[in-house]
N, CA, C and O atoms as CSV, one atom per row, in Angstrom:
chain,resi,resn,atom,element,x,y,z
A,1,UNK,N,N,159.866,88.411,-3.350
A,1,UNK,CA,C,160.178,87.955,-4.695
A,1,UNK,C,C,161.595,87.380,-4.689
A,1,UNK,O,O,162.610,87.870,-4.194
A,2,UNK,N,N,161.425,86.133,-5.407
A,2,UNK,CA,C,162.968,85.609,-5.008
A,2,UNK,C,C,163.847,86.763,-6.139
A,2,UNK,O,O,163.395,87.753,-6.714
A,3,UNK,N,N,165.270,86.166,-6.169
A,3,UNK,CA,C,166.367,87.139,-5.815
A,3,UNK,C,C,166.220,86.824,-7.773
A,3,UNK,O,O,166.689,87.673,-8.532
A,4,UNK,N,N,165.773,85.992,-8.142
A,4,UNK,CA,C,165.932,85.834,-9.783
A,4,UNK,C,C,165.020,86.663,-10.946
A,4,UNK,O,O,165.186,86.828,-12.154
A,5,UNK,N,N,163.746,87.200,-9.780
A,5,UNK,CA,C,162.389,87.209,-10.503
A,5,UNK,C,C,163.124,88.708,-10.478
A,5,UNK,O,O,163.198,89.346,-11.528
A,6,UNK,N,N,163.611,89.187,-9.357
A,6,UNK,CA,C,163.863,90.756,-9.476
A,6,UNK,C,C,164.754,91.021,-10.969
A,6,UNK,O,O,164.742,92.076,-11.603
A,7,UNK,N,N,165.314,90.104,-11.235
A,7,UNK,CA,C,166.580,90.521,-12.260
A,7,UNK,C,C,165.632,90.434,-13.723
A,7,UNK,O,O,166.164,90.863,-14.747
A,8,UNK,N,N,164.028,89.796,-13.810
A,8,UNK,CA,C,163.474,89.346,-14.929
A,8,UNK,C,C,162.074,89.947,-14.768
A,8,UNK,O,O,161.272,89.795,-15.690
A,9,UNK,N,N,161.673,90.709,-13.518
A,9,UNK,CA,C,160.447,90.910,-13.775
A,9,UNK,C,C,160.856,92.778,-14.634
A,9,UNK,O,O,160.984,93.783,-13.936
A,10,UNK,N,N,160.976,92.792,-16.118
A,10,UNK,CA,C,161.456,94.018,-16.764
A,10,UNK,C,C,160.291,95.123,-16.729
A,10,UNK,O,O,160.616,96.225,-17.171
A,11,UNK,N,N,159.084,94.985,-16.298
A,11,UNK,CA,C,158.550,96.000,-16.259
A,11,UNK,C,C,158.204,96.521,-14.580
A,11,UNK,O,O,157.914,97.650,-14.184
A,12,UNK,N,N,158.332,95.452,-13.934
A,12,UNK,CA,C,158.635,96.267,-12.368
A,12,UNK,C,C,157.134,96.083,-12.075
A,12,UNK,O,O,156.571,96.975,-11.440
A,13,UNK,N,N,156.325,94.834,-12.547
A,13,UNK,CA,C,155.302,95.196,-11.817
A,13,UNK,C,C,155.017,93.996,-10.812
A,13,UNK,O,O,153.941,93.450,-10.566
A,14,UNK,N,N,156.094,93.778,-10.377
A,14,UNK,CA,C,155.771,92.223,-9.505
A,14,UNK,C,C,155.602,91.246,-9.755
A,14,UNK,O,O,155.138,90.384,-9.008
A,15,UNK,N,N,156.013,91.088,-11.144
A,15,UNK,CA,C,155.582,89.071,-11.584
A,15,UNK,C,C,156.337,89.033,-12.568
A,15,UNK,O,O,157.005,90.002,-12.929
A,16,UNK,N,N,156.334,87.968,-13.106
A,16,UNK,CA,C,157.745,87.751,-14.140
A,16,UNK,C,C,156.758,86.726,-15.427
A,16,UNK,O,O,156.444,85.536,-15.409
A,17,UNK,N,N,156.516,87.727,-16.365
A,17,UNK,CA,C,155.371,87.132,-17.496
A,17,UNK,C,C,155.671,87.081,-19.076
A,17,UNK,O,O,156.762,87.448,-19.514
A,18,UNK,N,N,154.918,86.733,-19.685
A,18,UNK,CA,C,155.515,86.463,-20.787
A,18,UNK,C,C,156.358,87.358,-21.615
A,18,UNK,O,O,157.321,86.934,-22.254
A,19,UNK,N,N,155.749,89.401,-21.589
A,19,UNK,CA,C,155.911,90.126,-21.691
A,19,UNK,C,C,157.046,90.805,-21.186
A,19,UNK,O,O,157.301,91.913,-21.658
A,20,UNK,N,N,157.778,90.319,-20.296
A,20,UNK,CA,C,159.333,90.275,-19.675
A,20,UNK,C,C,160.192,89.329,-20.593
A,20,UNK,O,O,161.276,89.750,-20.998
A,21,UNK,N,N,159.824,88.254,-20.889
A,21,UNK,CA,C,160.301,87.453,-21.713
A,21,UNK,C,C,161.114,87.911,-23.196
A,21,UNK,O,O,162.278,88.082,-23.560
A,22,UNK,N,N,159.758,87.990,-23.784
A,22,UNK,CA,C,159.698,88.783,-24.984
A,22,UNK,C,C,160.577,89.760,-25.194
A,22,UNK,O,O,161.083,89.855,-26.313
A,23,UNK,N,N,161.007,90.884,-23.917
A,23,UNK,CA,C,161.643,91.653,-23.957
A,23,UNK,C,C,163.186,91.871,-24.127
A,23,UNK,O,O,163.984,92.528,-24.794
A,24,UNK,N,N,163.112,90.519,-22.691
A,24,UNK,CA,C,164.995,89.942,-23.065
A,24,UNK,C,C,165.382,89.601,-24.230
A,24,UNK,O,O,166.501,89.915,-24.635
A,25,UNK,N,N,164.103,88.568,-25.313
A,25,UNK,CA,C,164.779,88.279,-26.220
A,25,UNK,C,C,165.223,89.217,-27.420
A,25,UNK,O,O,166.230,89.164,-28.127
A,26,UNK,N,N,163.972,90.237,-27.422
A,26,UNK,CA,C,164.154,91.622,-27.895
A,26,UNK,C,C,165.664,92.325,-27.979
A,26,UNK,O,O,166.241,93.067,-28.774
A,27,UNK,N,N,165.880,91.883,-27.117
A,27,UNK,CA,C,167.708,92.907,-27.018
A,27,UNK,C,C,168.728,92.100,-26.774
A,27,UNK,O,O,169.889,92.462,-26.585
A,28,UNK,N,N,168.246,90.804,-26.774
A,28,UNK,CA,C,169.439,89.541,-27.853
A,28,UNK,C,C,170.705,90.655,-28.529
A,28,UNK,O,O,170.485,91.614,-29.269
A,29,UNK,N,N,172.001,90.201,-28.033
A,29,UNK,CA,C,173.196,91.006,-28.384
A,29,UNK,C,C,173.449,91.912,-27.764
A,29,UNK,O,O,174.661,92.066,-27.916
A,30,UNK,N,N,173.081,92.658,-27.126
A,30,UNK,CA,C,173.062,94.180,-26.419
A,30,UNK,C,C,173.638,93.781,-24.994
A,30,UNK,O,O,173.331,92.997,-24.097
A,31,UNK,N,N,175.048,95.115,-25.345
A,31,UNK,CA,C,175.091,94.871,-23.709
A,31,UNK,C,C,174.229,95.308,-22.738
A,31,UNK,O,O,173.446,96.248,-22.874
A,32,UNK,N,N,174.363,94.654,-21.789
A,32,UNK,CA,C,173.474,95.060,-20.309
A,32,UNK,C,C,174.834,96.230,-19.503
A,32,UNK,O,O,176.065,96.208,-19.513
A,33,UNK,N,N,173.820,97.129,-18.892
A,33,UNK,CA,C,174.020,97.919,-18.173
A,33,UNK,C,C,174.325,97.645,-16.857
A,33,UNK,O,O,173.615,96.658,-16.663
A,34,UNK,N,N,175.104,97.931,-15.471
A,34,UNK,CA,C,175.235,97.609,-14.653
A,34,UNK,C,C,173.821,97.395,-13.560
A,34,UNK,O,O,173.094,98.361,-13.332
A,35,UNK,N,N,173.669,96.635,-13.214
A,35,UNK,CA,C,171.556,95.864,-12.440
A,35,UNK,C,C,171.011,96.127,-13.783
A,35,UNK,O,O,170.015,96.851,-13.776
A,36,UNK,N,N,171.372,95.766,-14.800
A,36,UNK,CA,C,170.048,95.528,-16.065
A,36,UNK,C,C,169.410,94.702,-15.565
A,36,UNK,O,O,169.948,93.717,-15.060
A,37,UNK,N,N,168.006,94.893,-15.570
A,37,UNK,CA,C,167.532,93.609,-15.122
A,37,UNK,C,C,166.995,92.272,-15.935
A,37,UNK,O,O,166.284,91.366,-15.500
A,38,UNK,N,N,167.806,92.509,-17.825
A,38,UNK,CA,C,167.077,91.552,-18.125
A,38,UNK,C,C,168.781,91.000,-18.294
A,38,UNK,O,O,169.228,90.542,-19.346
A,39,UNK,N,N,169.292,91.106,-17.476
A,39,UNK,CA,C,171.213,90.393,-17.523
A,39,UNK,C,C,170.763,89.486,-16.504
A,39,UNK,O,O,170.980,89.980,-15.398
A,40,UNK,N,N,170.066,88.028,-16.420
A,40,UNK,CA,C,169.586,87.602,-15.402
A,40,UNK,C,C,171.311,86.799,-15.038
A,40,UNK,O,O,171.619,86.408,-13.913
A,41,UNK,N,N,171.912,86.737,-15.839
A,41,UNK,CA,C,173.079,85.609,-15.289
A,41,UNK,C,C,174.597,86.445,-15.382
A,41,UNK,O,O,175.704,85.926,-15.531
A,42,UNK,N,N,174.286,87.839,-15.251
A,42,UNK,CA,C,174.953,88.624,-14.999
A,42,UNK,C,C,176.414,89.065,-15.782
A,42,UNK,O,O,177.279,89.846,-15.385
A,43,UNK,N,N,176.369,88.443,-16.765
A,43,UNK,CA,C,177.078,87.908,-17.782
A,43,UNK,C,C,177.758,89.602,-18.345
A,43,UNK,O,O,178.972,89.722,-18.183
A,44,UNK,N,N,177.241,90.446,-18.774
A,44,UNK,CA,C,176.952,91.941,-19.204
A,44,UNK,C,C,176.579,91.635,-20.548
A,44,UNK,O,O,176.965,92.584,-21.230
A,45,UNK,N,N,176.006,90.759,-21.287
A,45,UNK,CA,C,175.304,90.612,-22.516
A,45,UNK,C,C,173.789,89.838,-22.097
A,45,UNK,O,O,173.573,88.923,-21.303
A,46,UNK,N,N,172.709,90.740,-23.127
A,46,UNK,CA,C,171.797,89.725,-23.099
A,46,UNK,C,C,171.618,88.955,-23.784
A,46,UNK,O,O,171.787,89.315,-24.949
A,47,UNK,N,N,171.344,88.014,-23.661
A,47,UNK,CA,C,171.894,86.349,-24.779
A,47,UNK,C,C,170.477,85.656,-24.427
A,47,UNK,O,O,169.620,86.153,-23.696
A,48,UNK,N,N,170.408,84.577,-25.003
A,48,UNK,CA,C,169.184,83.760,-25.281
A,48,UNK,C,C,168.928,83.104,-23.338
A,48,UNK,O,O,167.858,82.736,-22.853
A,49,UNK,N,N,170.012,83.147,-22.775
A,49,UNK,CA,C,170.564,82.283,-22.097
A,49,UNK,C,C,169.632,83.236,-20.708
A,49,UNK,O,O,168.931,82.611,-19.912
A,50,UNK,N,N,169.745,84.344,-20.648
A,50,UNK,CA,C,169.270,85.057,-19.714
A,50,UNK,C,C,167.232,84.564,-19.572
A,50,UNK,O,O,166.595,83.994,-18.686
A,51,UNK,N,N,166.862,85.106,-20.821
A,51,UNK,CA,C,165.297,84.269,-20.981
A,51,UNK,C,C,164.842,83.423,-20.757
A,51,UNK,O,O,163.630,83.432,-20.538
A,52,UNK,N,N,165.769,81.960,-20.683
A,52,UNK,CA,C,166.204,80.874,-20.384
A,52,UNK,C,C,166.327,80.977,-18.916
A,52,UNK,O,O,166.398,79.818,-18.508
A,53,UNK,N,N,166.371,81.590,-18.178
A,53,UNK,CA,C,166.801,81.951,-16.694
A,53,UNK,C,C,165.792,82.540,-16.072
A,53,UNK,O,O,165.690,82.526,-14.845
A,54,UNK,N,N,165.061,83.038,-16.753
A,54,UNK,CA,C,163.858,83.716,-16.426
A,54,UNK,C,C,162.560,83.255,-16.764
A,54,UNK,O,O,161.606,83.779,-16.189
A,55,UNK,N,N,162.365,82.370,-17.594
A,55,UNK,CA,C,161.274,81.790,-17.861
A,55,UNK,C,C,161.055,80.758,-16.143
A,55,UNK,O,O,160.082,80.892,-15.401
A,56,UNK,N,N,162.132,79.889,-15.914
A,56,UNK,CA,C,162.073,79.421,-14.692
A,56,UNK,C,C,161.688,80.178,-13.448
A,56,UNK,O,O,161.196,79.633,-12.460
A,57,UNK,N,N,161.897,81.245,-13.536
A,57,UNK,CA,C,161.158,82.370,-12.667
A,57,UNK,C,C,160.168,82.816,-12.703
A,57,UNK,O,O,159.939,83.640,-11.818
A,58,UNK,N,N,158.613,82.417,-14.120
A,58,UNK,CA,C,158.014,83.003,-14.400
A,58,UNK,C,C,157.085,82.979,-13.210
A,58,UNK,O,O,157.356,82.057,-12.441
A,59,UNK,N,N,155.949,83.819,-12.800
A,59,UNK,CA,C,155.062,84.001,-12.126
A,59,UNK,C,C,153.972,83.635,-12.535
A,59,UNK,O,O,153.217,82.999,-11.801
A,60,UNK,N,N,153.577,84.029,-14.081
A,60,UNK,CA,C,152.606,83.369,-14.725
A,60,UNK,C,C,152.000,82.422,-15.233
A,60,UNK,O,O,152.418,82.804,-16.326
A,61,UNK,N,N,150.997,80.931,-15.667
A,61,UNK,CA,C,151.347,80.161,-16.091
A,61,UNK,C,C,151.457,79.835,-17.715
A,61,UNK,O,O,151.421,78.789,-18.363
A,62,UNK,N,N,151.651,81.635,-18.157
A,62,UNK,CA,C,151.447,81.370,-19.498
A,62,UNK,C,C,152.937,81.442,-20.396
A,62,UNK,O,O,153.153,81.277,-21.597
A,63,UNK,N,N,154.078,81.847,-18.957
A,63,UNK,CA,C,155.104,81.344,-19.661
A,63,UNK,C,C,155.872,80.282,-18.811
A,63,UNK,O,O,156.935,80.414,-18.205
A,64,UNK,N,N,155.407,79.662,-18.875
A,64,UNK,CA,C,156.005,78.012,-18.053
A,64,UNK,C,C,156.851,77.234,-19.139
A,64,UNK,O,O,155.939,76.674,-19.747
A,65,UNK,N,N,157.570,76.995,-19.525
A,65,UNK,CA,C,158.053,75.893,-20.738
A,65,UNK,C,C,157.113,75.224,-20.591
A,65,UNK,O,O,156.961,74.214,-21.278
């Protein structure tokens, strides 16, 4: 799994889907914890910007832009 999908796949089950998505945007404002994995740009906030980072990682094709 490349090195991006690990930081976005949030439920740990090997793929990076819409339902990971959803989640980052879910906690929009919140800091991230040190390896949060929905801090895809390592920033220590999750921001719109991280989802945005992770959608390009998706595994699925149901979250493709």
């Amino acid at each position: 799994m490349p090195q991006r999908a690990r930081y976005c796949d949030i439920d740990r089950d090997g793929q990076v889907k819409r339902n990971d998505i959803e989640a980052i945007l879910a906690a929009r404002g919140t800091p991230a914890t040190p390896d949060d994995s929905r801090d895809a740009d390592g920033d220590g906030l999750i921001t719109v910007n991280d989802a945005r980072i992770c959608v390009l990682a998706c595994t699925k094709p149901e979250c493709a832009p």
